[in-house]
N, C-alpha and C positions, 0 to 999 in steps of 0.2 A: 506521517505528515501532520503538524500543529497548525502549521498556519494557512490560511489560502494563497495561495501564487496563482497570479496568471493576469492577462491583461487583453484577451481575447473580451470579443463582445459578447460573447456567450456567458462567458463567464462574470464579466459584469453586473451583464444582465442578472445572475444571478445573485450578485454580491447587493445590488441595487436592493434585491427584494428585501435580504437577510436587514439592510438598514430601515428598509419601509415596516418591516411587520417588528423589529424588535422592541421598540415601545410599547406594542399594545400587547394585550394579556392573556388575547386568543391562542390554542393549541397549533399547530405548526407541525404539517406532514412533508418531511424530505424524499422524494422519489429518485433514483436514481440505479444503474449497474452498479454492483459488486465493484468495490475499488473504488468509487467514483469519489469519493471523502462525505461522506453524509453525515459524520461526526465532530468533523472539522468545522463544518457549517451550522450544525444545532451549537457547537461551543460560541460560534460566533452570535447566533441569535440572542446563546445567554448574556455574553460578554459585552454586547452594546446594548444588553435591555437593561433596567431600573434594577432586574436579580443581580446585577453582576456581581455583587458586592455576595451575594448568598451561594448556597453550594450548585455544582452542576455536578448531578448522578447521572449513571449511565447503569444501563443494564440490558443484556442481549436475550431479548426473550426466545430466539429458538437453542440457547445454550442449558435449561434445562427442561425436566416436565412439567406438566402440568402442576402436580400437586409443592411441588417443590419452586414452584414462578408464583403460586400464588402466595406463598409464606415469603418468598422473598420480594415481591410485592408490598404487602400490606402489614409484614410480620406474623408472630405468632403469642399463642399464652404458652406459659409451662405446662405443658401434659396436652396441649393441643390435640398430640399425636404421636405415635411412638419414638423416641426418640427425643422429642423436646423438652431437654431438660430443663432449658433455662429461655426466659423471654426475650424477644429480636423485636425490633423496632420496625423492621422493613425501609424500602427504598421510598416511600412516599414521604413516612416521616422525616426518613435523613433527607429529603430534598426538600424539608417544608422552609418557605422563603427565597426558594430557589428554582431550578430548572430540575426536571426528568427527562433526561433520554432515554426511549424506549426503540432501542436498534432489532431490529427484525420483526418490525411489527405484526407482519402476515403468517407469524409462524405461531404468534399467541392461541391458546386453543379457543375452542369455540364455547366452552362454557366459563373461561373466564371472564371473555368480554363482557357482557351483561356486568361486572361489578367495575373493571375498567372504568365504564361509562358512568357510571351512578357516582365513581369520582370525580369527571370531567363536569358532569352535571351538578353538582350538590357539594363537593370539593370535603365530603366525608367518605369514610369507610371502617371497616371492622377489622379485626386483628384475627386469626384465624385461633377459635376456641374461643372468641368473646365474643359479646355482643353488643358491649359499649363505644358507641358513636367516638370518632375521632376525627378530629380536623385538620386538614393540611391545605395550606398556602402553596400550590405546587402549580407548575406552570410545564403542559408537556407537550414537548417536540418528540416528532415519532418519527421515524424511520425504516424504508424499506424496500428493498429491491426486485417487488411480485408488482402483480397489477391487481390493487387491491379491487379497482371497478370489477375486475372481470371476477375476482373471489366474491363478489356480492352477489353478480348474476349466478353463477356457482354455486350457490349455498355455503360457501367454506369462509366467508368472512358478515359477521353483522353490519345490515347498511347502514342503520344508525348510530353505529361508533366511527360506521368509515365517515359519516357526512358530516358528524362532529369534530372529528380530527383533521378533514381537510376542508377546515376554515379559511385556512393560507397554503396552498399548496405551493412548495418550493421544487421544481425539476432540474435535478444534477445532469448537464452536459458528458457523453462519454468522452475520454481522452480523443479517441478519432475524432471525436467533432469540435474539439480546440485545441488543435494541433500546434496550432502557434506558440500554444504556451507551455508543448515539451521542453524547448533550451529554458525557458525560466524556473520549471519543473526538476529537469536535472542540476543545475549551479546550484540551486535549493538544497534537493538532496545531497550532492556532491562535497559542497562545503561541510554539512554538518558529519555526514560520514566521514571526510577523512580527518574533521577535527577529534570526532571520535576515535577513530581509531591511528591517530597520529600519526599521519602519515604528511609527507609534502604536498604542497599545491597542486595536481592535478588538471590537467588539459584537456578537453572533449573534442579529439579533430570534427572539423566543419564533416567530412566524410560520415562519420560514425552518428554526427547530429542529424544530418539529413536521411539517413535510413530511422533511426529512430524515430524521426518523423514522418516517415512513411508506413511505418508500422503498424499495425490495426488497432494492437493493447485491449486482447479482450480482459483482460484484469484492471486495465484501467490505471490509475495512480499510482495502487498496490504495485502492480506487476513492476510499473516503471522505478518504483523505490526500490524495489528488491533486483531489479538488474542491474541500479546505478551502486546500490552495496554490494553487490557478486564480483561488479568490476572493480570498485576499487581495492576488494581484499588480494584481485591477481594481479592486479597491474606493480610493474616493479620497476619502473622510470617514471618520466614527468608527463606520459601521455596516458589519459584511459583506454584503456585496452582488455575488451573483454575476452573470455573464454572463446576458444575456439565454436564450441559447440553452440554458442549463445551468436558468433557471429552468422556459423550456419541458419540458425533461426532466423534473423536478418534476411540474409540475403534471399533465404525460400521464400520469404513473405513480401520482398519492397522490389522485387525485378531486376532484371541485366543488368540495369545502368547502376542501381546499390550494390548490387554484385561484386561490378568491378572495383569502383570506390571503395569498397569494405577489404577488399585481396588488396589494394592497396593501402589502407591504415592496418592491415595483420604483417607485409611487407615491412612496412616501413617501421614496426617496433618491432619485428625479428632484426633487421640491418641497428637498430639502437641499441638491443641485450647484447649482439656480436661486437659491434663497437667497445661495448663496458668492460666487457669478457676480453678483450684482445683477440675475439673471433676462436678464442678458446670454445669448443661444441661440448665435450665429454667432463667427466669428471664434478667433485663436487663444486666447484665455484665456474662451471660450465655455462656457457647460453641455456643450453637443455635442459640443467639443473634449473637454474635462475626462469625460465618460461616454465617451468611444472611439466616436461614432458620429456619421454624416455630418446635417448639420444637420436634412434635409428626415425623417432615419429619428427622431430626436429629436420633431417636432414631430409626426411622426404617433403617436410614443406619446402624448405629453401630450395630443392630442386624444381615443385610445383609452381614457384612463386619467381623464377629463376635467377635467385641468390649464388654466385660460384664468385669463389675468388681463389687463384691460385695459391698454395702455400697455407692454408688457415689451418689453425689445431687442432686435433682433438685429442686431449687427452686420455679419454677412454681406449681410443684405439691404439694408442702409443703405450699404454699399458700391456695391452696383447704382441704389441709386434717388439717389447721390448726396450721402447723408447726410442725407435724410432718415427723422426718426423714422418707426417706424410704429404704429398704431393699436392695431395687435393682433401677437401674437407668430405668429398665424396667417393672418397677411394674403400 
């Protein structure tokens, strides 16, 4: 996700803040779940503040350790430490004039903090193996998905980095709680995936939207973006149609009434591939083929789902009996 979608009031609400705090020059803490786009919105803070014109870094501080977050932090000299052969600038300096993302804030250890802050304060720092003052222009939005209060009462986070960073505090809404703005969420994703992967224009039945939006989404945005990719790499008509296994997931979590409605958008594109097919089941240019599923696991849906029409093909099975038709597609 690049851009924010959504039109719920929650989310507003939150878009409202991203314009109120982007002119000023204060540090900027995004809290929210896993998934929820905290990236999406620090680019927005850059994007309508006075940096926008300068760079926006990112960098995920629980992606490495300690000694190695803080070289890529603030840089290093040559011979710093085994290995550095040659001098790195760090992420402070690439962001000087611009913005720092700093995604996983709560995972920073605890003795880098103390130099963190001496940036935030003083807007200097050292390069690791020197000791020559350097100055960056750097403006940081932080981000993270712990509860940094409670890491302060904890001992596991500094209070004075935490009360410094949340100058502005920004709280990301989870999916479940702007529900409203899954359909605008998916045609979002939908579009761009299947320009990506060129495929035709793509259909979300109202059925499939309505469990979607019943759905809890402990992932959040992520989960939603990678369900709305998953379907469209199976889907092989003009309707989205996801995996079986992904509709099970559906229906365990959004109750009877999504239940039935879901049995009837997985119906209604099996009766669409047998149309295509000539109700041809077997064989390489088969319904079975064409749905990714092995002939025999096809025919026990359409009997599940009670698909029968007298006379339909298969040629898989007309292979065994010699080419002869048969009766029924369930014979």
């Amino acid at each position: 996700m690049n851009t924010p979608v959504g039109n719920s009031s929650r989310f507003q609400e939150v878009l409202q803040d991203v314009y109120a705090v982007a002119d000023a020059q204060c540090a900027v803490l995004i809290q929210g779940e896993t998934g929820t786009g905290k990236e999406v919105i620090a680019r927005c803070v850059h994007d309508f503040s006075p940096r926008r014109n300068g760079p926006f870094v990112a960098l995920n501080c629980a992606a490495l350790p300690a000694a190695l977050l803080e070289s890529e932090l603030f840089g290093h000299e040559r011979g710093a430490f085994t290995g550095a052969v040659t001098q790195t600038v760090g992420r402070f300096l690439s962001a000087n004039g611009g913005t720092l993302f700093l995604d996983e804030l709560g995972d920073m250890p605890l003795e880098l903090q103390p130099k963190l802050l001496r940036v935030l304060q003083e807007q200097t720092f050292e390069r690791l193996g020197s000791t020559r003052s350097i100055h960056a222009d750097v403006r940081i939005v932080a981000a993270t998905n712990q509860d940094l209060a409670q890491m302060v009462e904890d001992g596991r986070f500094r209070a004075d980095l935490f009360y410094r960073l949340s100058v502005f505090p920004i709280q990301l809404p989870a999916l479940r709680d702007r529900a409203e703005d899954i359909e605008a969420l998916c045609n979002h994703f939908l579009k761009r995936v299947v320009a990506k992967a060129g495929k035709q224009h793509l259909v979300i039945p109202k059925e499939l939207l309505d469990a979607l939006e019943r759905y809890h989404w402990p992932g959040n945005i992520r989960e939603l973006q990678n369900f709305i990719e998953r379907a469209v790499i199976v889907s092989s008509g003009s309707v989205l149609t996801p995996r079986a296994a992904e509709m099970r997931k559906l229906v365990e979590t959004s109750g009877a009434g999504t239940r039935h409605t879901l049995l009837g958008v997985e119906r209604d594109h099996i009766l669409q591939i047998l149309d295509k097919t000539s109700w041809i089941i077997g064989g390489p240019r088969g319904a079975a083929a064409r749905l990714g599923l092995p002939r025999t696991t096809l025919i026990s849906k359409m009997q599940r789902l009670g698909i029968e029409r007298s006379g339909d093909i298969d040629i898989g099975r007309m292979a065994l009996s010699g080419g002869a038709r048969l009766n029924s597609s369930f014979a």
